[in-house]
TIVO-2410 file (N, C-alpha, C; in nm, 3 decimals):
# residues 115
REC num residu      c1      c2      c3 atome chaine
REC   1      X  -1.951  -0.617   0.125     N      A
REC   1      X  -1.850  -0.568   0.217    CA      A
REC   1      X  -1.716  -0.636   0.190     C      A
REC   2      X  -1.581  -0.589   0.200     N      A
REC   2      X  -1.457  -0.639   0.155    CA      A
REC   2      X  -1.389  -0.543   0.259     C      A
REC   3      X  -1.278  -0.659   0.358     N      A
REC   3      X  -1.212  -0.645   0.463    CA      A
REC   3      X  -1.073  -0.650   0.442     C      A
REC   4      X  -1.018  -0.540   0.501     N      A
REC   4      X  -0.871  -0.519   0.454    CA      A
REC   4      X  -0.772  -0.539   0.551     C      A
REC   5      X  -0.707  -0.637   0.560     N      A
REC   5      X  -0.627  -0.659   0.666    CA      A
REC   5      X  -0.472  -0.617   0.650     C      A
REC   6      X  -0.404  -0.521   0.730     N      A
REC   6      X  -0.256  -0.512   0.650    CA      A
REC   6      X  -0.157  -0.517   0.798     C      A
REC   7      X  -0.056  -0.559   0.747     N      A
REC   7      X   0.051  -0.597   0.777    CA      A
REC   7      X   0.180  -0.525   0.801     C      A
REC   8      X   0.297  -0.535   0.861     N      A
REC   8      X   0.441  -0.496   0.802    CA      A
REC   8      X   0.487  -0.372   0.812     C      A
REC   9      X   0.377  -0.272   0.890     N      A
REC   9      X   0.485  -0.158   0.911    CA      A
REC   9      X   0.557  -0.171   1.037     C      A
REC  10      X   0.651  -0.064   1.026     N      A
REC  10      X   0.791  -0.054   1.161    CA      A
REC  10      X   0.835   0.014   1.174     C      A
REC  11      X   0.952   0.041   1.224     N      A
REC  11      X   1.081   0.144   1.243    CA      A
REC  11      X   1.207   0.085   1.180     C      A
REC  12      X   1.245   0.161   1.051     N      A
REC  12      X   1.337   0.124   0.999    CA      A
REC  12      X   1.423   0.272   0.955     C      A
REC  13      X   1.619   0.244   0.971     N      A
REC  13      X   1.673   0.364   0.953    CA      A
REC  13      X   1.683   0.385   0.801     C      A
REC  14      X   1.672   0.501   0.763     N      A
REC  14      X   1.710   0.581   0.630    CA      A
REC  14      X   1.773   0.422   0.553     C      A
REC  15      X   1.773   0.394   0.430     N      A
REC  15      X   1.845   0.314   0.337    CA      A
REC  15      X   1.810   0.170   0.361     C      A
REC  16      X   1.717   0.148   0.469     N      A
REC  16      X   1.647   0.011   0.475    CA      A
REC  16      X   1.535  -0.021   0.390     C      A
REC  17      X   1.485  -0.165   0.430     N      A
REC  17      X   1.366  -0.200   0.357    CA      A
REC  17      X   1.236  -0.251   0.461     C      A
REC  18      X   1.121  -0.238   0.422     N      A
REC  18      X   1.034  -0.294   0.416    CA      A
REC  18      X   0.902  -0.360   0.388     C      A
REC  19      X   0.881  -0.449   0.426     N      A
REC  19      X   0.762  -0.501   0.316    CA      A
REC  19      X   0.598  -0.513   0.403     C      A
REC  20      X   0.550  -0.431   0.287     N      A
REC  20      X   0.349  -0.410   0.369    CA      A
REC  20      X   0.278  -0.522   0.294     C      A
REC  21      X   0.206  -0.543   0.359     N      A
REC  21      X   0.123  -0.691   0.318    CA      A
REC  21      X  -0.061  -0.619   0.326     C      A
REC  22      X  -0.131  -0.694   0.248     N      A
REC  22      X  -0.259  -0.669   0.252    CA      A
REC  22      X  -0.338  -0.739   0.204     C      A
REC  23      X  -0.492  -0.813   0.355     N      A
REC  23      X  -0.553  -0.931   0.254    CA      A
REC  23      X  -0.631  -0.901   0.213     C      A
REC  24      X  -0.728  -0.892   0.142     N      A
REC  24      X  -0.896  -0.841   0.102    CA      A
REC  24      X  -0.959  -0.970   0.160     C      A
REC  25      X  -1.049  -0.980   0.190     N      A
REC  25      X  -1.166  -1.090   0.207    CA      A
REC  25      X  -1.331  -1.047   0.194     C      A
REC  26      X  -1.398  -1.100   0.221     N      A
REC  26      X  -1.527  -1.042   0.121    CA      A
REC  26      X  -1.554  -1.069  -0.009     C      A
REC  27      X  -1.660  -0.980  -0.045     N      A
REC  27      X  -1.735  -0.989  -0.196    CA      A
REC  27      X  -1.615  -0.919  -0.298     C      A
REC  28      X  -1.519  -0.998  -0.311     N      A
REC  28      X  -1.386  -0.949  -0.365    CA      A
REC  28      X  -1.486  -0.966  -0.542     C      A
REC  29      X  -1.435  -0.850  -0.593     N      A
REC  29      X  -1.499  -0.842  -0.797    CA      A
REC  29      X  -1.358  -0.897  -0.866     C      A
REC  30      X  -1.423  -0.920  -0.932     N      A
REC  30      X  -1.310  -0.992  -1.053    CA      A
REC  30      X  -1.224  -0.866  -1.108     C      A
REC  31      X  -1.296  -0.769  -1.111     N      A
REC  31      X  -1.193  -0.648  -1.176    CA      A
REC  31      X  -1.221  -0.590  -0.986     C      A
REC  32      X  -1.070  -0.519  -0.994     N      A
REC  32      X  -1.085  -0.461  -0.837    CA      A
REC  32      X  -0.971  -0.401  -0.850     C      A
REC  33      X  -0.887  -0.264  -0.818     N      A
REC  33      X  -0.783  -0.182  -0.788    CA      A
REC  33      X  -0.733  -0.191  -0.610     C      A
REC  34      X  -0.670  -0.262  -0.604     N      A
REC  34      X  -0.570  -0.259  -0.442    CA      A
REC  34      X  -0.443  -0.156  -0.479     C      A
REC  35      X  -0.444  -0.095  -0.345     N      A
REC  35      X  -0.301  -0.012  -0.378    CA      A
REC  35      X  -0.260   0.035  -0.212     C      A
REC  36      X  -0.143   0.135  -0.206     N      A
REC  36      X  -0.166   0.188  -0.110    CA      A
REC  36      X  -0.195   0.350  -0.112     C      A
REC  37      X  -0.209   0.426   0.025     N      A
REC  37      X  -0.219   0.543   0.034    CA      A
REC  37      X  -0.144   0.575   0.126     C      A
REC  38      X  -0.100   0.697   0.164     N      A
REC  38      X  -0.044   0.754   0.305    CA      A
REC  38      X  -0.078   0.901   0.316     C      A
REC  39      X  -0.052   0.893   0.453     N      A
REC  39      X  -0.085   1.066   0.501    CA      A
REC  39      X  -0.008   1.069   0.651     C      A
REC  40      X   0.022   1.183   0.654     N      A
REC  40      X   0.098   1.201   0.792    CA      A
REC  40      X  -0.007   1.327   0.839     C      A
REC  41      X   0.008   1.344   0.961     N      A
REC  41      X  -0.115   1.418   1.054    CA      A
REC  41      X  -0.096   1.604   0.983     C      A
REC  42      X  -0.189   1.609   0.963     N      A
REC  42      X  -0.265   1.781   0.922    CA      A
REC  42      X  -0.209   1.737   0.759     C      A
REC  43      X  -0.210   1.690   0.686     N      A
REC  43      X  -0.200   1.641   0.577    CA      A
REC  43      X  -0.274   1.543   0.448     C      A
REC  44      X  -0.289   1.604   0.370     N      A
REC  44      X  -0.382   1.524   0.295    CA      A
REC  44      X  -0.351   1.342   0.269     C      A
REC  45      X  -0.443   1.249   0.239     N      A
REC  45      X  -0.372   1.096   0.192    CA      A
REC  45      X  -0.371   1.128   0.050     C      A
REC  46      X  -0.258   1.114   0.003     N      A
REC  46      X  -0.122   1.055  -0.105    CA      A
REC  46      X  -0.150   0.929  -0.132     C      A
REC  47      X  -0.149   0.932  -0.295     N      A
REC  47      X  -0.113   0.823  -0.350    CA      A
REC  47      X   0.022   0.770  -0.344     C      A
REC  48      X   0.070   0.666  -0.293     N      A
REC  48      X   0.177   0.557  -0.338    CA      A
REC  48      X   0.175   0.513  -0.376     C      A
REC  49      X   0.088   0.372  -0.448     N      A
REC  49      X   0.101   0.282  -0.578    CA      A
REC  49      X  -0.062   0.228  -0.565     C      A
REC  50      X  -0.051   0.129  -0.736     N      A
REC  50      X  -0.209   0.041  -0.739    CA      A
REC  50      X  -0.179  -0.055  -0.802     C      A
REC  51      X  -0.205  -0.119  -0.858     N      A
REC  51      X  -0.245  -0.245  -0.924    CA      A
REC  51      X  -0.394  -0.279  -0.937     C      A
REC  52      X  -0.428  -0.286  -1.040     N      A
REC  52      X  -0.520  -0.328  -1.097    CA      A
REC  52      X  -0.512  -0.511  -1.096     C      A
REC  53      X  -0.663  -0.593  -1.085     N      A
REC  53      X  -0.651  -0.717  -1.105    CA      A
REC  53      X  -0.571  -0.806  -1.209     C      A
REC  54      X  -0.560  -0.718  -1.306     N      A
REC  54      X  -0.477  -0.729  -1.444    CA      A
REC  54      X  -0.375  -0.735  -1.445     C      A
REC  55      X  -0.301  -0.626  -1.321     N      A
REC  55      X  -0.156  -0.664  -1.300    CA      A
REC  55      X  -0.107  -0.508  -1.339     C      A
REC  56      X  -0.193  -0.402  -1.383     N      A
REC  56      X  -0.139  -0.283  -1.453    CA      A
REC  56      X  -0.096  -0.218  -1.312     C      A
REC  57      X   0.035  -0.168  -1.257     N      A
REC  57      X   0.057  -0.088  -1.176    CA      A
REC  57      X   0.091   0.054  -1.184     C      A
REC  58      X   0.089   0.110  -1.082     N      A
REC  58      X   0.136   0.257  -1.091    CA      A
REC  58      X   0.172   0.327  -0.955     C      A
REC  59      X   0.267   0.454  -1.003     N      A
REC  59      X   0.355   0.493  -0.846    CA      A
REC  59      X   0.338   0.614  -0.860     C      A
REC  60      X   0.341   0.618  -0.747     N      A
REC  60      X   0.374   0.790  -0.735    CA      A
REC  60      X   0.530   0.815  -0.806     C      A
REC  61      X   0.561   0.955  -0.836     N      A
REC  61      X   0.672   1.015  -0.885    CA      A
REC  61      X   0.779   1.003  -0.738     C      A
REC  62      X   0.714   1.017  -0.618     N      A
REC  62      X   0.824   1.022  -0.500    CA      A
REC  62      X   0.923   0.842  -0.495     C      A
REC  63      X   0.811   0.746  -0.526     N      A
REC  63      X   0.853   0.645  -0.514    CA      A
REC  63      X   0.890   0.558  -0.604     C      A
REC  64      X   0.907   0.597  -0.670     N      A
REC  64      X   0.932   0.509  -0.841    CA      A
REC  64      X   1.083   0.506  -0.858     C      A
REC  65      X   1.092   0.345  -0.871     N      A
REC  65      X   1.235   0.265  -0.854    CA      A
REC  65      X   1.289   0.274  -0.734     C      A
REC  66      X   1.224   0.287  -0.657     N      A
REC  66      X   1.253   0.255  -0.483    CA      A
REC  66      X   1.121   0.151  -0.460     C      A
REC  67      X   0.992   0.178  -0.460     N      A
REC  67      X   0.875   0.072  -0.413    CA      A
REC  67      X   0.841   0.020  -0.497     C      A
REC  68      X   0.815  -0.108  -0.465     N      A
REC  68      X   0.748  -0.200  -0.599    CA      A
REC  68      X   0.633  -0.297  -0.538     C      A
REC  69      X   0.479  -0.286  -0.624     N      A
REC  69      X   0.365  -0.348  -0.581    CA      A
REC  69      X   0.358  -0.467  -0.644     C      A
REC  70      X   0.310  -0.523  -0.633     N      A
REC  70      X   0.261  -0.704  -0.676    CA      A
REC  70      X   0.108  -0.756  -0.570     C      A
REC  71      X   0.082  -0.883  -0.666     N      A
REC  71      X  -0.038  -0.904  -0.621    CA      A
REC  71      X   0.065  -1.064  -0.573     C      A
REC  72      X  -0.018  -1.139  -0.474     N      A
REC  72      X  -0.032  -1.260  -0.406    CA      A
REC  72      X  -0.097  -1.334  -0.522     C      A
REC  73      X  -0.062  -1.493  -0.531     N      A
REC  73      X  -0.076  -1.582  -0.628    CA      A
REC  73      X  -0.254  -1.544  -0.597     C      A
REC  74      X  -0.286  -1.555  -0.472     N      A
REC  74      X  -0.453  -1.580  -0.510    CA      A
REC  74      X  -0.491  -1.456  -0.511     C      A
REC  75      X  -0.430  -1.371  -0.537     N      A
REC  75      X  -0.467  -1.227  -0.657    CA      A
REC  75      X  -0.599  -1.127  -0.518     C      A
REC  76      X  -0.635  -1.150  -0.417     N      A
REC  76      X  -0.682  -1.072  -0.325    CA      A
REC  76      X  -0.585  -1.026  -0.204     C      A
REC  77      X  -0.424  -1.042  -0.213     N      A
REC  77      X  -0.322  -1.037  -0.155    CA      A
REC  77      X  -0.229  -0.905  -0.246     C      A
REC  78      X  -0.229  -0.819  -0.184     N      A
REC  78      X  -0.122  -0.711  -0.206    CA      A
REC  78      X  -0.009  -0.667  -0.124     C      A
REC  79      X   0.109  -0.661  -0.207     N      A
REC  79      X   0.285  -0.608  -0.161    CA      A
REC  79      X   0.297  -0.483  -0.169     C      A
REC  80      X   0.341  -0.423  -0.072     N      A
REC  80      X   0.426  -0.295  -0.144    CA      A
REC  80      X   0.574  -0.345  -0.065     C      A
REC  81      X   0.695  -0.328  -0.142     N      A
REC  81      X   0.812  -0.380  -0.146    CA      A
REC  81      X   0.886  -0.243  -0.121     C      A
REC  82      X   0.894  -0.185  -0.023     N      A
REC  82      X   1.001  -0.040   0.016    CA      A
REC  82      X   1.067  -0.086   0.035     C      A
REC  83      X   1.198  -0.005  -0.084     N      A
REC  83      X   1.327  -0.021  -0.029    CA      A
REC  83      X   1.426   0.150  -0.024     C      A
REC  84      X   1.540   0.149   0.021     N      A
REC  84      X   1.586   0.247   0.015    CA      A
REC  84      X   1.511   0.349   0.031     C      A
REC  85      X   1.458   0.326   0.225     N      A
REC  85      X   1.385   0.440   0.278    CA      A
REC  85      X   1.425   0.548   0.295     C      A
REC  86      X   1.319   0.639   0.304     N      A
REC  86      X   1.405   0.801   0.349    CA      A
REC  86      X   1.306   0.892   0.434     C      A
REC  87      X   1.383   0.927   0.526     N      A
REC  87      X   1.283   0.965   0.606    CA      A
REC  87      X   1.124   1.029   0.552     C      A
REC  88      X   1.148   1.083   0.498     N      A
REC  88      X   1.031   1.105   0.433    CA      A
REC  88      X   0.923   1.031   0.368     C      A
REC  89      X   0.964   0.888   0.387     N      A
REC  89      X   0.890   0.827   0.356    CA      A
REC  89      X   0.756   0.771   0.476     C      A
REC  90      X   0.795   0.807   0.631     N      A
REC  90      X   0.750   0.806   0.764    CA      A
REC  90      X   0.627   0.873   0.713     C      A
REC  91      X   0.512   0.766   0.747     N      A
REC  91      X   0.367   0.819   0.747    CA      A
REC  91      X   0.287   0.711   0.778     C      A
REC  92      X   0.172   0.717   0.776     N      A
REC  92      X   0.063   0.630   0.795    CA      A
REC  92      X   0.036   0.547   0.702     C      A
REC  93      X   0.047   0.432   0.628     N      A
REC  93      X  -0.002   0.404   0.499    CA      A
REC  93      X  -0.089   0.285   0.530     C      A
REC  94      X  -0.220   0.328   0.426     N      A
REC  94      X  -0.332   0.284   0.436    CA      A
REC  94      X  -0.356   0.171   0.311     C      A
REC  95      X  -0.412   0.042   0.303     N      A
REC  95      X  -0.431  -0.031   0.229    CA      A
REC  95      X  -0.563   0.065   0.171     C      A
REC  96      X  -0.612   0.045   0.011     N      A
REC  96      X  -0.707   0.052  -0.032    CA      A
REC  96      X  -0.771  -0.044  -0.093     C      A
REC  97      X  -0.874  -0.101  -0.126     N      A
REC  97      X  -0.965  -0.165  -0.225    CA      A
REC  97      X  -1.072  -0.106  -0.318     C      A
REC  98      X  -1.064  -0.093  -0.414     N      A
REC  98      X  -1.176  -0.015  -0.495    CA      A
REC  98      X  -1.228  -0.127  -0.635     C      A
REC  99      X  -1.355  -0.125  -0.575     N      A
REC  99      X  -1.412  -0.199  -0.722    CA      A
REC  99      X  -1.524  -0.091  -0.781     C      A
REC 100      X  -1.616  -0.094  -0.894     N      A
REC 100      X  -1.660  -0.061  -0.950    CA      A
REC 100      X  -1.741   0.051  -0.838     C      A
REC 101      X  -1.834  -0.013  -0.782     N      A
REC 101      X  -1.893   0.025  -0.686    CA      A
REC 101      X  -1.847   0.090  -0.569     C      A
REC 102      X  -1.721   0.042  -0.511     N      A
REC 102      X  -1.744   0.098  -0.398    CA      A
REC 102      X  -1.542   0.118  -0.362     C      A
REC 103      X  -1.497   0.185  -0.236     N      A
REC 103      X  -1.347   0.204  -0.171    CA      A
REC 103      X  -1.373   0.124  -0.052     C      A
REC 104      X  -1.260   0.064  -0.018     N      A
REC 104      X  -1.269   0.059   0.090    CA      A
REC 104      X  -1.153   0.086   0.100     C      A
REC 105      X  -1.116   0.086   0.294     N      A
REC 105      X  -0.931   0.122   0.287    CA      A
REC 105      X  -0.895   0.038   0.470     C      A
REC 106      X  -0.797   0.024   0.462     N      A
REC 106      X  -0.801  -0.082   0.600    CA      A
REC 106      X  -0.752   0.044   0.674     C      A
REC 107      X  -0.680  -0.025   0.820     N      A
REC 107      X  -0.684   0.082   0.922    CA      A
REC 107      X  -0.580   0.126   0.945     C      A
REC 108      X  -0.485   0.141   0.861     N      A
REC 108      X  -0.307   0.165   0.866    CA      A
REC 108      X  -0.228   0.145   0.935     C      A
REC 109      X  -0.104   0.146   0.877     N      A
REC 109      X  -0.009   0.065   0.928    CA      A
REC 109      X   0.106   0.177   0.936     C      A
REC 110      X   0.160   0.232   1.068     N      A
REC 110      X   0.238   0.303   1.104    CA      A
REC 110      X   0.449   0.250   1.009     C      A
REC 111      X   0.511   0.347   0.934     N      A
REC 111      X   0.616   0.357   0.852    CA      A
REC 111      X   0.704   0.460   0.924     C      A
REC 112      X   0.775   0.420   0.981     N      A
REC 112      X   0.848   0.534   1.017    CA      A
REC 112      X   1.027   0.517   1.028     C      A
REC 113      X   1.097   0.644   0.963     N      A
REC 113      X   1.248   0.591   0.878    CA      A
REC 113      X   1.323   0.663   0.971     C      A
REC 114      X   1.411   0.652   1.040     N      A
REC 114      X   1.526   0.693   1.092    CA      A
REC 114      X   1.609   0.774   1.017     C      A
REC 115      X   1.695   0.847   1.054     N      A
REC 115      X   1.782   0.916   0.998    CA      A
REC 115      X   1.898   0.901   1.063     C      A
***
């Protein structure tokens, strides 16, 4: 079992920043993919970014050179770094964990951008 604790969402207007936090704890694997997801209501969950234990990341096309992911020195700690919000960026976003075996995803963290 691996527990996802996240952090850092808010209310911020259009052209702000903010930063989502996420811990894993548990039977954390040496190889493991953290990232985030989002979905807003009657809507499918969207990829926003990952990182691999390795450090390999990846973004969605909406968010690329606006969000940036990183891992925490003790490497079971994940960032996503929003900046230059837009409303559209307002949704639910969900931590994930995926190792070989198994997903998990924490219980989201409400994003929502002013205009």
């Amino acid at each position: 079992q691996v527990q996802l604790v996240e952090s850092g969402g808010g209310l911020v207007q259009a052209g702000g920043s903010l930063r989502l936090s996420c811990a894993a704890s548990g039977r954390i694997s040496s190889f493991n993919v953290m990232g985030w997801f989002r979905q807003a209501p009657g809507k499918q969950r969207e990829l926003v970014s990952t990182i691999t234990s390795g450090g390999i990341t990846n973004y969605a096309d909406s968010v690329k050179g606006r969000f940036t992911i990183s891992r925490g020195t003790a490497k079971n700690t994940v960032y996503l770094q929003m900046s230059s919000l837009k409303p559209e960026d307002t949704d639910v976003y969900y931590c994930t964990y995926r190792s070989a075996a198994y997903t998990y995803w924490g219980q989201g963290t409400q994003v929502t951008v002013s205009s």
